[in-house]
N, C-alpha and C positions, 0 to 999 in steps of 0.2 A: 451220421450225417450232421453235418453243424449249416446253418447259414446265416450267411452275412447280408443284411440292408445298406452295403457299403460294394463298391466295385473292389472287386475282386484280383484285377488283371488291369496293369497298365498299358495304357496308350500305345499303340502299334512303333511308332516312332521313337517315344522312349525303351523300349524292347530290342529295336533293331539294330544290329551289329554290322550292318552291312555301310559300303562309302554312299552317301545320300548324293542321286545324282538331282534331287527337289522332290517337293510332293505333288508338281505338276505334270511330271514323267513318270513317276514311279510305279513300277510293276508290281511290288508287290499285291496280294490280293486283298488285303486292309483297306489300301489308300486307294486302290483302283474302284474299291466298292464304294468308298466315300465319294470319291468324284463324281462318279454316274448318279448316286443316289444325289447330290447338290446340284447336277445341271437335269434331272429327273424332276427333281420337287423345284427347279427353279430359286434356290435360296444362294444363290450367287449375290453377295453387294456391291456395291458401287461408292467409292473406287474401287475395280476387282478383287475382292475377296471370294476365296472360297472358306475351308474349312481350314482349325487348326490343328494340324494331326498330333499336336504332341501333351493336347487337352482332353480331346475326344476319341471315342469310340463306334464304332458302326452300331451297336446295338441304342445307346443314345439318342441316335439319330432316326433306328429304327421307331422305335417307339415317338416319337414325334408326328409321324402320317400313317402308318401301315394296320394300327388297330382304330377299331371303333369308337377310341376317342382320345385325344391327343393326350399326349402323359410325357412331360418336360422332366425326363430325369437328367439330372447338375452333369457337366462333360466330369469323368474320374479325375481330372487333374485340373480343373476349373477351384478358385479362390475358394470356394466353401468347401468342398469336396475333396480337395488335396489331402490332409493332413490324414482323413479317416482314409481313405483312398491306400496309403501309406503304410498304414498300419493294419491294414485289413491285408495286405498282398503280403507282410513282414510274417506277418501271425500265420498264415493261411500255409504257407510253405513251410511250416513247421509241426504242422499239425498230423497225424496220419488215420486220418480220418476222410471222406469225400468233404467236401466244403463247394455250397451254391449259393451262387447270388441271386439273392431279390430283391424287386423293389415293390414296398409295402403296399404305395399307393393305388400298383394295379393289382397286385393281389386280393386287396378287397372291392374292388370295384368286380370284379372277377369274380370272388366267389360269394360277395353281398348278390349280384343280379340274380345267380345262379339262386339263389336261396329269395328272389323276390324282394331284397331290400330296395326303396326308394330311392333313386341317383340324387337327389339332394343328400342323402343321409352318408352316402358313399363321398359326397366330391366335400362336406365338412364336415369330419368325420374327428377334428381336429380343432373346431372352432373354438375360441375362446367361452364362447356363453353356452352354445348348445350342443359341443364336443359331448360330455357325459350323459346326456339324455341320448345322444344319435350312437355313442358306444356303448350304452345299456342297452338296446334295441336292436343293435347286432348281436351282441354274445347273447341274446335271447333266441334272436332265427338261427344261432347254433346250437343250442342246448336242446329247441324245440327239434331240429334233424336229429338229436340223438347222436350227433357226429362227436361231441367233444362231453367230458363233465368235466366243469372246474368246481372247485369246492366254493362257497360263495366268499370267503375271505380273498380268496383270487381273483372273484369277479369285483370286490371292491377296487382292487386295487389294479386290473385293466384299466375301469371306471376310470378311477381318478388320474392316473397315468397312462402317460400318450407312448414313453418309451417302453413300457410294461405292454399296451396294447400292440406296437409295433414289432416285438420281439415275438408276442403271441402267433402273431399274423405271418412270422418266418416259422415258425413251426409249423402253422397249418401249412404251408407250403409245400415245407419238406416232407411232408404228412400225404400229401396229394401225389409228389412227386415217387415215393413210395412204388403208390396206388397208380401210377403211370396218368397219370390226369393232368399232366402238365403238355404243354405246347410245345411239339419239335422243332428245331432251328428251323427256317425257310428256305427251299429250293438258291442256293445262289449268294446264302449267308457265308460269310470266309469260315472254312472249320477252323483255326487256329485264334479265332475270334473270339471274346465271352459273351456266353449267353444267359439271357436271366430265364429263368425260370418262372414261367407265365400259368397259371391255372386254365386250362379251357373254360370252354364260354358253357357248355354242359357238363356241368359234376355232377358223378352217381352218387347221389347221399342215400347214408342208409336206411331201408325200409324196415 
């Protein structure tokens, strides 16, 4: 199992091979989920805007209101997100292996609570000044569960690296999901849809 901190799967709209009768009629089960979910949460703008389906994804969007605390992750085909977006979907279909998507930010939010980390420690986890004191402090309430051993040259180098810690943090995942400790899609999510792979809010760590 590989996983990616990049979307996986593009945008319902760029995928679709069908004659586009608009995305204000459209049946499909993507866009029809998108609609309801933007006249739902009320994020309709003015001048009428809804969404743009050939940016985003329902899972995106999902994670915006439906957990315990809002988590902005980039639309797959949004200006920052495109390019790895890209090459994550190129790579991914080439591989033969399972390939899941995560996104890092709630994975430790997720499984720091679970383990009693501090939600400051969780939401700057990244910060320029106090990133490697709050990422020592984590791989310590892992080491202390007993759930992981990194050798300590490793733990240096989480430390001092955010893309070493974030890599780390897609293993624990797939490590969880394994262990079936991840969150199944939601009642009404499109199946044809990507779904990230979310850690539950209780993980059995080991005794």
């Amino acid at each position: 199992m590989i996983a990616f901190d990049v979307p996986l799967q593009l945008p319902k709209c760029i995928r679709c091979q069908l004659k586009c009768p608009g995305y204000d009629v459209c049946q499909e089960p993507e866009i029809k989920w998108l609609r309801k979910f933007y006249i739902k949460n009320n994020l309709e703008k003015k001048p009428i805007r809804q969404f743009t389906p050939y940016t985003e994804r329902c899972i995106e969007n999902y994670l915006r209101t439906e957990l315990e605390e809002a988590f902005n992750l980039p639309h797959a085909l949004g200006a920052n997100a495109a390019p790895l977006t890209a090459r994550a979907h190129y790579l991914s279909r080439r591989l033969n292996v399972e390939c899941i998507e995560v996104f890092t930010k709630l994975s430790l939010w997720r499984i720091g609570r679970s383990l009693g980390v501090q939600k400051s420690y969780l939401r700057y986890h990244k910060h320029s000044i106090e990133g490697e004191d709050i990422r020592e402090a984590i791989i310590k309430h892992l080491i202390q569960k007993d759930f992981t051993f990194i050798y300590s040259e490793d733990i240096k180098t989480l430390i001092a690296n955010t893309h070493a810690f974030d890599a780390f943090l897609c293993g624990l995942t797939a490590v969880l999901k394994f262990t079936q400790q991840v969150e199944k899609r939601p009642k009404g999510f499109p199946k044809s849809e990507s779904w990230i792979e979310i850690p539950k809010k209780d993980i059995i760590w080991p005794k």
